[in-house]
DSSP file (Angstrom, degrees, kcal/mol; ACC not computed):
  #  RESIDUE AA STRUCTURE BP1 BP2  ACC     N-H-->O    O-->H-N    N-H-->O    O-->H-N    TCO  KAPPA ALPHA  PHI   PSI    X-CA   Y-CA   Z-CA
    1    1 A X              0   0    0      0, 0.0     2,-0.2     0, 0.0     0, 0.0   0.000 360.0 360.0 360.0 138.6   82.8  -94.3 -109.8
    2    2 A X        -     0   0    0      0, 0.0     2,-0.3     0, 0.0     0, 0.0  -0.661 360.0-152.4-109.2 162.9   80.9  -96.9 -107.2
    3    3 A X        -     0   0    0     -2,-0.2     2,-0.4     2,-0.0     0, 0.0  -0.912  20.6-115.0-138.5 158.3   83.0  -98.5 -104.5
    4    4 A X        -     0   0    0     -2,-0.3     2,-0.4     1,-0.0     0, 0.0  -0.673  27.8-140.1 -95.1 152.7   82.1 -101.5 -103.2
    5    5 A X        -     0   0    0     -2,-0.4     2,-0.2     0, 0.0    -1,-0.0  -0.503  14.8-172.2 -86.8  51.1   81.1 -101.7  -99.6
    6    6 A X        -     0   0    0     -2,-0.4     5,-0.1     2,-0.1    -2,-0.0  -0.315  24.7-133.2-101.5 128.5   81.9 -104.3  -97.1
    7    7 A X     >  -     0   0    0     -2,-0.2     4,-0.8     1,-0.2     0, 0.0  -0.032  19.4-119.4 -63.2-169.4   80.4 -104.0  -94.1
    8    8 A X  T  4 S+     0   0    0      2,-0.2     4,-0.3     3,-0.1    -1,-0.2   0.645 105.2  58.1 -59.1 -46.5   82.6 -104.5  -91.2
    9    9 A X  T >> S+     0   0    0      2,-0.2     4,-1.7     1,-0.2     3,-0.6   0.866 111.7  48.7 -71.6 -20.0   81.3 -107.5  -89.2
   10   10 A X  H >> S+     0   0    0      1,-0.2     4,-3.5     2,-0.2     3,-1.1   0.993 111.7  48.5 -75.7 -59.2   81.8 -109.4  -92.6
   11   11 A X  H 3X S+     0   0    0     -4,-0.8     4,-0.8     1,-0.2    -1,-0.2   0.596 119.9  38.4   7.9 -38.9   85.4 -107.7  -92.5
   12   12 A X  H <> S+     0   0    0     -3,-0.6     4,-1.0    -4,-0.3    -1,-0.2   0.578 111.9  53.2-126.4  -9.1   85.9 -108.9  -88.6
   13   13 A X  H <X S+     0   0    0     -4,-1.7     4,-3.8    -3,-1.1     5,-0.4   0.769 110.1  53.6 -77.5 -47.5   84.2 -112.4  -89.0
   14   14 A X  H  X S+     0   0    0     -4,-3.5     4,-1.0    -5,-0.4     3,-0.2   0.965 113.8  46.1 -52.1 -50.0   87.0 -112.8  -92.2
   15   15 A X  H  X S+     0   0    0     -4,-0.8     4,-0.8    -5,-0.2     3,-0.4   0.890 104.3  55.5 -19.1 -72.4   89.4 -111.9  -89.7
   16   16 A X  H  X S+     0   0    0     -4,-1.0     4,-1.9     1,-0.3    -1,-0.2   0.806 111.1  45.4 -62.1 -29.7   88.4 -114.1  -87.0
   17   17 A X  H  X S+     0   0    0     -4,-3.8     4,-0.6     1,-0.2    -1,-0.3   0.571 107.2  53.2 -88.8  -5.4   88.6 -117.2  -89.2
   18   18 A X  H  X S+     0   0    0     -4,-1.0     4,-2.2    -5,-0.4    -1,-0.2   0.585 110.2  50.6 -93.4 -14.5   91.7 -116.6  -90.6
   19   19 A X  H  X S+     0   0    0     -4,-0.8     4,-0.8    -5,-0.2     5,-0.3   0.931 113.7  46.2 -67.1 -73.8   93.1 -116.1  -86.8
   20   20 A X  H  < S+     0   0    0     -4,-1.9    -3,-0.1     1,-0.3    -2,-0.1   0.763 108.9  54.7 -30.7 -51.7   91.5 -119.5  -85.9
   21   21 A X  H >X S+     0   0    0     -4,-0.6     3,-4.4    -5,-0.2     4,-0.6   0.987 108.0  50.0 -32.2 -85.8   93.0 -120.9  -89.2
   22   22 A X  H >< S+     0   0    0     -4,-2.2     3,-2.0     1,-0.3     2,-0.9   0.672 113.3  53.7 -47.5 -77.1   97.0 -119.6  -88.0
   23   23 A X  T 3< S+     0   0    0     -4,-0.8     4,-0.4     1,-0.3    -1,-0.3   0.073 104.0  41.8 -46.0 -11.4   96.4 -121.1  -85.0
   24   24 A X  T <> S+     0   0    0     -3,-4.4     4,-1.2    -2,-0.9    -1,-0.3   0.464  94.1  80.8-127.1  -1.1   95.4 -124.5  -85.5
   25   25 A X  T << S+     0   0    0     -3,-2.0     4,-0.4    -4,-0.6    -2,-0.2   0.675  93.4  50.6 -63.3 -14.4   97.9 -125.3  -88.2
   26   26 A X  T >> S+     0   0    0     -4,-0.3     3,-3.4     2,-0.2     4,-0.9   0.918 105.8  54.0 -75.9 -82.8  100.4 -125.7  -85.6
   27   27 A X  T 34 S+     0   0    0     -4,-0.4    36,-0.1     1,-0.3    -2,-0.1   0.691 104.2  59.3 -20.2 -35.0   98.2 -128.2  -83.5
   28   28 A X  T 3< S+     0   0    0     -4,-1.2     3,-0.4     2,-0.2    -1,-0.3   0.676  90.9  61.4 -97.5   7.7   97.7 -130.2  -86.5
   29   29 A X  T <4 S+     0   0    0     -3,-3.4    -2,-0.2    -4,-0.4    -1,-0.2   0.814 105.2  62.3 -76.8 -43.6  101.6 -130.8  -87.0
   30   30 A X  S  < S+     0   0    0     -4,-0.9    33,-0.7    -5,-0.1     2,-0.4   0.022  74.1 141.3 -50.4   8.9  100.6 -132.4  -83.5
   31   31 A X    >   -     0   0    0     -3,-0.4     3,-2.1    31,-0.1    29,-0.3  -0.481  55.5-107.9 -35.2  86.7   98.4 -134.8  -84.7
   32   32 A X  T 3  S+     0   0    0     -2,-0.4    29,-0.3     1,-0.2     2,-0.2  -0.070  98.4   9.8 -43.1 155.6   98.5 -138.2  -83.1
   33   33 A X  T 3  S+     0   0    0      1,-0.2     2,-0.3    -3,-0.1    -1,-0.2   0.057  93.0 124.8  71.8 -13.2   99.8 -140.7  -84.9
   34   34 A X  E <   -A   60   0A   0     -3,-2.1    26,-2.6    26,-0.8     2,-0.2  -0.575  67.4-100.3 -94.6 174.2  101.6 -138.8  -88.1
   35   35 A X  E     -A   59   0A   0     -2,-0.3     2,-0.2    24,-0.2    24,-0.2  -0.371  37.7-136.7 -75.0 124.4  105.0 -139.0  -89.2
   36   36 A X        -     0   0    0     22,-1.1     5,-0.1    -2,-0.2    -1,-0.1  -0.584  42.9 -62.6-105.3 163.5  106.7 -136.0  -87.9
   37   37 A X     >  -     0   0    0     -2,-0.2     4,-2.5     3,-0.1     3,-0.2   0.063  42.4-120.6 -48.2 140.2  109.5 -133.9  -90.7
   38   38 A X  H >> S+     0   0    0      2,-0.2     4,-1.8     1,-0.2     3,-1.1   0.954 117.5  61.7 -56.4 -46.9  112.4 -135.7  -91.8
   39   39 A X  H 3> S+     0   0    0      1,-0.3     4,-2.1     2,-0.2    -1,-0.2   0.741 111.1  43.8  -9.3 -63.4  114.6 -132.9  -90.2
   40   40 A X  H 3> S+     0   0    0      2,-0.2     4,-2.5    -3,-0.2     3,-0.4   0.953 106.1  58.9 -50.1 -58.0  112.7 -134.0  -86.6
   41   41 A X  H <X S+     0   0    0     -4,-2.5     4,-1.7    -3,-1.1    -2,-0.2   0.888 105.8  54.2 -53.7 -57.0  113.1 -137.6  -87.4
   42   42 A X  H  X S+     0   0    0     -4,-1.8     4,-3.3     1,-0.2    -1,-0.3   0.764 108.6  43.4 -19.3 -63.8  116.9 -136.8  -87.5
   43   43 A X  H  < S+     0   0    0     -4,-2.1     4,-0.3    -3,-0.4    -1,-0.2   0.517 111.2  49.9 -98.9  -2.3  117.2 -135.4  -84.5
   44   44 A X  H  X S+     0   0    0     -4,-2.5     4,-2.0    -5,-0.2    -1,-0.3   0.891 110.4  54.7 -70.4 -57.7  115.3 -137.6  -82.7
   45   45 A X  H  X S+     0   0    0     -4,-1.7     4,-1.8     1,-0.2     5,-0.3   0.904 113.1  44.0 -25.7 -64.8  117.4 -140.6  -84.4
   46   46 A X  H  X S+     0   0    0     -4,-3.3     4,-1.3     1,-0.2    -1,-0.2   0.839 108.9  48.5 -68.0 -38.6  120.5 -139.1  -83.3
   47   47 A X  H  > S+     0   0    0     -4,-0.3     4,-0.9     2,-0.2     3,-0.2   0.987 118.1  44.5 -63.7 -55.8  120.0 -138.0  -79.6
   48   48 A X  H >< S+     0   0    0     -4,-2.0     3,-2.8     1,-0.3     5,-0.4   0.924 111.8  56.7 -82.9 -76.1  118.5 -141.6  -78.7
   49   49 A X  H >< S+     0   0    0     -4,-1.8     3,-1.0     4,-0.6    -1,-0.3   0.668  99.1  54.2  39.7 -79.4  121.3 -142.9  -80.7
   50   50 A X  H 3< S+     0   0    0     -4,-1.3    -1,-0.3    -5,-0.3    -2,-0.2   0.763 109.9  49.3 -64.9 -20.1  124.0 -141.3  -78.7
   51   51 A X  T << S-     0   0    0     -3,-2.8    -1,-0.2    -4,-0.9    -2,-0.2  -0.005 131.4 -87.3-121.9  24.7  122.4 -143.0  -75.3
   52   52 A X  S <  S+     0   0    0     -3,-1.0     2,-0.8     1,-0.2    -3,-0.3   0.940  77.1 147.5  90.7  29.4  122.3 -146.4  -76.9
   53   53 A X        -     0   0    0     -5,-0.4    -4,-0.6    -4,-0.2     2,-0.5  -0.766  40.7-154.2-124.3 114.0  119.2 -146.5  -78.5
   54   54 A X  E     - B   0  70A   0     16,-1.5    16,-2.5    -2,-0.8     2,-0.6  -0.663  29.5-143.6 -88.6 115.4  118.2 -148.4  -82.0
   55   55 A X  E     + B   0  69A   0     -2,-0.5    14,-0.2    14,-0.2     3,-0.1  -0.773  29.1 168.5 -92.8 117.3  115.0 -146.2  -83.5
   56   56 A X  E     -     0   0A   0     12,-4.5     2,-0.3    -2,-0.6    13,-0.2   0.827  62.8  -4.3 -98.4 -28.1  112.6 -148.2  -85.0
   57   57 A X  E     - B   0  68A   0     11,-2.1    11,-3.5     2,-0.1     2,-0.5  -0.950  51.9-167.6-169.1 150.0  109.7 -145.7  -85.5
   58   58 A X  E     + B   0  67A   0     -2,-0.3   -22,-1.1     9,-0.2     2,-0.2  -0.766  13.0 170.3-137.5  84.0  109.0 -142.3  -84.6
   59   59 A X  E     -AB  35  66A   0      7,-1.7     7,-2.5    -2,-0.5     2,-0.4  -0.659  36.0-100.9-117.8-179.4  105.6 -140.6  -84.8
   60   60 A X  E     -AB  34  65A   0    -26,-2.6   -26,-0.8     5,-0.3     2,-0.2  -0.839  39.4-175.7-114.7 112.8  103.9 -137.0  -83.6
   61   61 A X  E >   - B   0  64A   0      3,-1.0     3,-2.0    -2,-0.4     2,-0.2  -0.647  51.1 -53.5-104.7 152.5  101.8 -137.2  -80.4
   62   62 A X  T 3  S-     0   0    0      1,-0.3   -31,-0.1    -2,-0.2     3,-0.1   0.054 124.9 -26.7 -40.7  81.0   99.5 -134.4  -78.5
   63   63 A X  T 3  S+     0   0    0    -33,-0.7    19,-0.4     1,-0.3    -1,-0.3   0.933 136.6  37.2  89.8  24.2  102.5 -131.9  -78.3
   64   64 A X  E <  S-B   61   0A   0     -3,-2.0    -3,-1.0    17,-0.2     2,-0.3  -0.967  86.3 -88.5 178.9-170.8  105.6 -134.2  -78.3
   65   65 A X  E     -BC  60  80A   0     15,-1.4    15,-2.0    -2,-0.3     2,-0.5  -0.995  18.1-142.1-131.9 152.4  106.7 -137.5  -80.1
   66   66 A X  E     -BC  59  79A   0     -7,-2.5    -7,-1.7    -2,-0.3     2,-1.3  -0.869  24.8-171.1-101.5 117.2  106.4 -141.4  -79.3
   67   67 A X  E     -B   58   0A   0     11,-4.1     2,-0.5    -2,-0.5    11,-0.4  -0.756  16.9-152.8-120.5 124.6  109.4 -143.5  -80.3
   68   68 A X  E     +B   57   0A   0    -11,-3.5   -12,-4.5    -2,-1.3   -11,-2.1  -0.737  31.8 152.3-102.5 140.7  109.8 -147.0  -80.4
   69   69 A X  E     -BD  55  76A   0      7,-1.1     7,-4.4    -2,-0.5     2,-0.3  -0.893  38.9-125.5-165.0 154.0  113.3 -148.1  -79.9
   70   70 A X  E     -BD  54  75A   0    -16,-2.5   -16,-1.5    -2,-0.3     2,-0.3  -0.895  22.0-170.7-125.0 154.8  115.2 -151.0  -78.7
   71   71 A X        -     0   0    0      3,-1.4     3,-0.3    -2,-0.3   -18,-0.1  -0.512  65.9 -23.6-138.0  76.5  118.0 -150.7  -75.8
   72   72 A X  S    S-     0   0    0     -2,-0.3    -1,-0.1   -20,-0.2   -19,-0.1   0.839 131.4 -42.0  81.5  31.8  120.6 -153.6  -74.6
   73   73 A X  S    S+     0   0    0      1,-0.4    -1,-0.2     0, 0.0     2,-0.1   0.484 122.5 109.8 110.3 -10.4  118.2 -156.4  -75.8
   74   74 A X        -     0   0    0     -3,-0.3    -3,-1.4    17,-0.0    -1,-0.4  -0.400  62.4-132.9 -94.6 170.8  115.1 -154.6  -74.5
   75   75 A X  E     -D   70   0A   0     -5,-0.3    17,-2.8    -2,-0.1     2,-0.3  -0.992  32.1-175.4-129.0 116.5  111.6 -152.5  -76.8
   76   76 A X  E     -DE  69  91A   0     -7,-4.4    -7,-1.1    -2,-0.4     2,-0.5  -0.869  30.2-150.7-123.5 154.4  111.0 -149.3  -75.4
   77   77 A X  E     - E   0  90A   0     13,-2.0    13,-3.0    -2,-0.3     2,-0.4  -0.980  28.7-173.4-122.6 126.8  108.2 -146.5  -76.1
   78   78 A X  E     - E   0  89A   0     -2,-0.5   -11,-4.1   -11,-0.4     2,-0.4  -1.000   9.2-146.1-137.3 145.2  110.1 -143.8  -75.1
   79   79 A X  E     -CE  66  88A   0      9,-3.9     8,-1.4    -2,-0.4     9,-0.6  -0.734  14.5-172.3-111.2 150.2  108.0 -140.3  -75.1
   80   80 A X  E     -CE  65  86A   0    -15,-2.0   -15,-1.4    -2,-0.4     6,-0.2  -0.932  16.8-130.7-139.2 163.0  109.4 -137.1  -75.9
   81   81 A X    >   -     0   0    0      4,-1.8     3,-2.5    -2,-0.3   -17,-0.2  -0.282  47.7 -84.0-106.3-163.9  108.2 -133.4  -75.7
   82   82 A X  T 3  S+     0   0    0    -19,-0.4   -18,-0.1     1,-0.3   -19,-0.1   0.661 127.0  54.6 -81.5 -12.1  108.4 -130.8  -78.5
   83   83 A X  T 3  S-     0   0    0      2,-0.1    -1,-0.3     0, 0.0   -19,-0.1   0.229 118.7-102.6-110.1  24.4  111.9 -129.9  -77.7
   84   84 A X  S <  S+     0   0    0     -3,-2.5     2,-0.6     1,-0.3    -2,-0.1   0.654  72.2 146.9  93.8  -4.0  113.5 -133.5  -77.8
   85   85 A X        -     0   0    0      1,-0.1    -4,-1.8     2,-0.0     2,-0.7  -0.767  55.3-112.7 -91.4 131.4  113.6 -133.8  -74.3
   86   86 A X  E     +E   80   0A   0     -2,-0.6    -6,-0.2    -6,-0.2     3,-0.1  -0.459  45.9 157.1 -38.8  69.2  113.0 -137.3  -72.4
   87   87 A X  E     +     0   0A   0     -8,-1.4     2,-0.3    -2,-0.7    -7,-0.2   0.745  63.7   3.0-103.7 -24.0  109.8 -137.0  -70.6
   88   88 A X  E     -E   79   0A   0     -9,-0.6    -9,-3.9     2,-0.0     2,-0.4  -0.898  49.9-174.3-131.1 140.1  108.7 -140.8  -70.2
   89   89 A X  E     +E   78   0A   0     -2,-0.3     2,-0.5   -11,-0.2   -11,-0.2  -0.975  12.7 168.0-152.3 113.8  110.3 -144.1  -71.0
   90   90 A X  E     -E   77   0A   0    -13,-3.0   -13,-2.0    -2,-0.4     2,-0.2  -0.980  42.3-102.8-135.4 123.4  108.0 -147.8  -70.4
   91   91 A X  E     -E   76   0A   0     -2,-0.5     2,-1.2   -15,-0.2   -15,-0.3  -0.485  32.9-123.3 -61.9 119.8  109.2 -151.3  -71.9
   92   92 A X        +     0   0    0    -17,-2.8     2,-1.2    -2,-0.2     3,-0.5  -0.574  36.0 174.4 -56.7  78.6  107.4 -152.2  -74.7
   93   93 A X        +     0   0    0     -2,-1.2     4,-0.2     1,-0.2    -1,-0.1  -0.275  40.2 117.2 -99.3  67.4  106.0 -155.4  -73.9
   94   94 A X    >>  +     0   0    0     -2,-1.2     3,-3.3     2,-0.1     4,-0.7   0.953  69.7  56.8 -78.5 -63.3  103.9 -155.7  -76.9
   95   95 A X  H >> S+     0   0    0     -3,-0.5     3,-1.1     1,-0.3     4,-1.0   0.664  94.7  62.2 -26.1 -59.9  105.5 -158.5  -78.2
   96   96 A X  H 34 S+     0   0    0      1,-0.3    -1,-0.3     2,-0.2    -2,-0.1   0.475  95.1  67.0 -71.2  -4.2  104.9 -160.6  -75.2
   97   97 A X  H <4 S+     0   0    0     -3,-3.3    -1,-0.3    -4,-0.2    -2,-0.2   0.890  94.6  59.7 -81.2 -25.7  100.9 -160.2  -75.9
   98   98 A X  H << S+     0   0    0     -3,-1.1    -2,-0.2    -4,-0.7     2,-0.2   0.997  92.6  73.8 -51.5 -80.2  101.2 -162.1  -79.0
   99   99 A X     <  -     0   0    0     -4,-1.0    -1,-0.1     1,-0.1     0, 0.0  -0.210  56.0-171.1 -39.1 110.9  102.4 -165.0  -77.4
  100  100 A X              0   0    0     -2,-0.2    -1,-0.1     1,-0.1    -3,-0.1   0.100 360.0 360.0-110.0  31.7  100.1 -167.1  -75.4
  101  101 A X              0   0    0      0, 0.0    -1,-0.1     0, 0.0    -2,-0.1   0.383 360.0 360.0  67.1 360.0  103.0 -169.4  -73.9
C-alpha cells in the first residue's frame, strides 16, 4: 500500500486561503452599491415607514445601508448601520441639480 504524502506547508497554505475565503464573504455582502436580501429590505421598509418615511430605494454600503426616501414633501439619503440603526440623515437635493432655473 503507498499513501500519498502532502507536505504540511501545502496543508497550512490550503488552510490559510480557505480562512481568508470565510472571511471576506461577509465584506462582500457589504459591497457598495448592491441590493441588500429581501428579508433586509423589509426591515428597513418597515422601521422608516413607522417614522413617516416613503422608501424608494435601498442599497448595501461599507458596513451599513443607504436609503433614499421621501418625508413630509422632502428626498432624504438616510444612512443606516448593519443593525438598522439611524446613523446619518442629509436632504437629497439631487433633484435640484438638474434644474438650471
Amino acid at each position: 500500500m503507498s499513501r500519498t504524502f502532502i507536505p504540511f506547508r501545502r496543508v497550512h497554505m490550503f488552510t490559510k486561503s480557505l480562512t481568508a475565503l470565510a472571511l471576506l464573504i461577509p465584506v462582500a455582502a457589504f459591497a457598495s452599491g448592491m441590493v441588500p436580501a429581501e428579508e433586509v429590505q423589509t426591515a428597513i421598509r418597515d422601521q422608516l415607514s413607522a417614522q413617516g418615511f416613503v422608501v424608494h430605494e435601498i442599497e448595501a454600503e461599507d458596513r451599513g445601508y443607504e436609503v433614499e426616501a421621501d418625508k413630509e414633501g422632502l428626498s432624504w439619503e438616510v444612512t443606516l448601520d448593519a443593525d438598522f440603526n439611524i446613523i446619518e440623515m442629509e436632504e437629497d437635493d439631487d433633484g435640484s441639480k438638474d434644474s438650471d432655473g
